[in-house]
Structures are given as structure tokens and as C-alpha cells.
MARSE-265045 format. One line per 4 residues: number of its first residue (from 1); their letters; for each residue x, y, z of N, C-alpha, C. Coordinates in steps of 0.2 Angstrom, whole numbers, padded with zeros to 4 digits. Example, Ala and Ser with C-alpha at 12.3 -4.5 7.8 and 13.67 -1.06 7.14 Angstrom:
2
1 = AS = 0066:-0028:0039:0062:-0022:0039:0066:-0016:0039 ~ 0064:-0011:0035:0068:-0005:0036:0064:0000:0039 $
***
This chain:
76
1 = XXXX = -0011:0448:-0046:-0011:0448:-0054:-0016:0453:-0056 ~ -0012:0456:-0059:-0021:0461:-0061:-0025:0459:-0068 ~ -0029:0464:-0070:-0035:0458:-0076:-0032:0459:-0081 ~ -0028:0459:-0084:-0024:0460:-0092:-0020:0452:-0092 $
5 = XXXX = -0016:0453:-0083:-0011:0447:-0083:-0017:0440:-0084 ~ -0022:0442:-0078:-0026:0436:-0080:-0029:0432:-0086 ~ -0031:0437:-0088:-0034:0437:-0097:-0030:0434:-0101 ~ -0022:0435:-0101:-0017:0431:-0103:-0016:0425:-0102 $
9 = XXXX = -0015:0423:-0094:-0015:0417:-0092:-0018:0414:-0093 ~ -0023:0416:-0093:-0029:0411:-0095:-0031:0406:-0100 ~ -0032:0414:-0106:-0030:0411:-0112:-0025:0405:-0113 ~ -0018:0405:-0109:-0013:0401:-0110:-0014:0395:-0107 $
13 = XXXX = -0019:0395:-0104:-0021:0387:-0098:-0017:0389:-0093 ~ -0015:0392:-0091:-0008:0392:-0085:-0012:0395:-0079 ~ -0018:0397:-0080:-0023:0397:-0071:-0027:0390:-0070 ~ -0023:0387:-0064:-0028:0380:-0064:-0036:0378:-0059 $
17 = XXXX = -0037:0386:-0056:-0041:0385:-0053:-0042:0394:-0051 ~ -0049:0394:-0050:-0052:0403:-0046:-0055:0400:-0041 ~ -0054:0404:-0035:-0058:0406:-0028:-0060:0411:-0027 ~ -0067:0409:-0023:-0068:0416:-0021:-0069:0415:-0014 $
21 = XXXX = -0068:0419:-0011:-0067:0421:-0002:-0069:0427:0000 ~ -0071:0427:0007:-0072:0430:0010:-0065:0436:0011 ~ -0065:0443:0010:-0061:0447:0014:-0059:0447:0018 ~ -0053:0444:0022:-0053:0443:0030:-0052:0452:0034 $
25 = XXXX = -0050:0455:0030:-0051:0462:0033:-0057:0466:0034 ~ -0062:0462:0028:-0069:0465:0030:-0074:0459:0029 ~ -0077:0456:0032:-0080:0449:0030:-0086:0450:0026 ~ -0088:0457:0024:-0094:0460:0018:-0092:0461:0014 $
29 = XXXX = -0085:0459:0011:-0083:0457:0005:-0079:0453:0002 ~ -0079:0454:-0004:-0076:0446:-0006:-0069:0448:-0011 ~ -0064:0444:-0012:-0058:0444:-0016:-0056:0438:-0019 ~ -0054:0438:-0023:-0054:0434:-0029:-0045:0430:-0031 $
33 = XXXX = -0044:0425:-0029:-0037:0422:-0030:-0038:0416:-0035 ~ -0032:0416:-0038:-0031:0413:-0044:-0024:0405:-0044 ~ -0024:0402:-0044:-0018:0396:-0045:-0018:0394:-0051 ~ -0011:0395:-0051:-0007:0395:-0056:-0004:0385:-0056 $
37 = XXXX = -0004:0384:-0063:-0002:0375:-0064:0006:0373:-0059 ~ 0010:0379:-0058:0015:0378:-0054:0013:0377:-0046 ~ 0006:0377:-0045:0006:0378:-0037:0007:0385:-0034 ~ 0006:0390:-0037:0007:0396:-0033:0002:0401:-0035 $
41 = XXXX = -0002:0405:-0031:-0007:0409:-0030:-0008:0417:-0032 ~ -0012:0418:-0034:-0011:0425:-0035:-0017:0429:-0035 ~ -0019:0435:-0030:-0024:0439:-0029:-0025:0442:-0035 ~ -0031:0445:-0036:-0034:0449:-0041:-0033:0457:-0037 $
45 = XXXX = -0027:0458:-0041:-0026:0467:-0040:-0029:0472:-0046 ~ -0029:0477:-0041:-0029:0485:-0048:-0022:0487:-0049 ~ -0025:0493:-0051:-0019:0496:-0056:-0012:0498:-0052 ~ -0016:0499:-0042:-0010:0502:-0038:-0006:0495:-0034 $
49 = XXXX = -0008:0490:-0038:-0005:0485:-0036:-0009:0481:-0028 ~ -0015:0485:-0026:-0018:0482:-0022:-0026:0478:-0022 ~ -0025:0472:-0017:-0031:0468:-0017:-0038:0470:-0020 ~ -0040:0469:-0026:-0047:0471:-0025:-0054:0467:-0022 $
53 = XXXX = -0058:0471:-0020:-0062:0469:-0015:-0068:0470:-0020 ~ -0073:0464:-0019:-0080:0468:-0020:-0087:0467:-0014 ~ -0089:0473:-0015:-0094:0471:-0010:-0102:0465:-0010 ~ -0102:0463:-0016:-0108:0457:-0018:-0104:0452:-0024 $
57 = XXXX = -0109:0447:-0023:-0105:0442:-0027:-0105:0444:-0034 ~ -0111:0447:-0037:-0115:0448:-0043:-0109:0452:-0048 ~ -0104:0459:-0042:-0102:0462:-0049:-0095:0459:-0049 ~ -0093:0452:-0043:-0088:0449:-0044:-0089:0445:-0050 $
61 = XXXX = -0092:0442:-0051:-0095:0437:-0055:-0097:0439:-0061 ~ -0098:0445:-0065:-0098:0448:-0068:-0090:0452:-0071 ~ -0085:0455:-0066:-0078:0453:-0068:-0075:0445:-0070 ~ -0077:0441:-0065:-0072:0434:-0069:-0076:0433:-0077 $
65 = XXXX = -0083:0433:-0078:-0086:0431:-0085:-0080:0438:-0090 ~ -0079:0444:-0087:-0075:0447:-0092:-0070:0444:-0094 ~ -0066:0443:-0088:-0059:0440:-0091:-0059:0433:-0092 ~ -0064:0430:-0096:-0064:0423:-0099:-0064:0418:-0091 $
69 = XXXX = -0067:0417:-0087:-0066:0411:-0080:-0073:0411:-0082 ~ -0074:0403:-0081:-0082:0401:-0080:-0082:0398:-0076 ~ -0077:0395:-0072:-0078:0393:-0067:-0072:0396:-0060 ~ -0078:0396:-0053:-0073:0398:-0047:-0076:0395:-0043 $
73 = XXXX = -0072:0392:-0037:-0077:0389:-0031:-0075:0395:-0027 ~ -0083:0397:-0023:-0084:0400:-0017:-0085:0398:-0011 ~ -0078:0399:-0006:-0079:0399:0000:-0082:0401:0005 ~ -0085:0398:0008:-0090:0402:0012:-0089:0403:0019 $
***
């Protein structure tokens, strides 16, 4: 889902939870998944439709406060 769709949803109540997790393709960073009130899940992509990664918590965390989350558990 990328961050406009999020932004929306959000707004709407219709994300029921954020995660954060390790990248399993590189374990030095982390990606951010979203569930929807239906039960179904959605990465946080860019513009070319792929996963985005970040490398430290801090500028993750600083994107969810942009698109309105104030809360996300982090898995470790």
C-alpha cells in the first residue's frame, strides 16, 4: 500500500494494526506492514510498487508519525 493509500485508510479506521519487522532479505532493516479490519495485510510500498525498507528505526518512525499511526508493534 503505498503512503497516500495509507493516509486514507487510516483516516477511514479501516487499518487495524501496524507492524514492524525485521527484513527477511536483509535482517539490517526493517519494513512496515499494515492489517486492514478485513484480515488482510499490506506492505508499505513506493512509488515503483516495491517494499520499502528502512535502515534504522528512527526514520521508520518518523514516516508512520507522518502518515497519522501512533501506534505499531515491533517485532524483534
Amino acid at each position: 500500500m503505498k503512503r497516500e493509500q495509507v493516509r486514507a485508510r487510516h483516516a477511514e479506521g479501516l487499518i487495524s494494526a501496524t507492524h514492524v519487522i525485521q527484513n527477511p532479505a536483509d535482517l539490517g532493516e526493517w519494513i512496515v506492514f499494515f492489517k486492514k479490519s478485513a484480515g488482510r495485510s499490506y506492505f508499505l510500498v513506493d512509488d515503483n510498487d516495491e517494499v520499502e525498507s528502512f535502515g534504522n528505526l528512527d526514520d521508520l518512525v518518523e514516516t508512520l508519525r507522518g502518515l497519522g499511526i501512533k501506534f505499531a508493534e515491533i517485532h524483534l
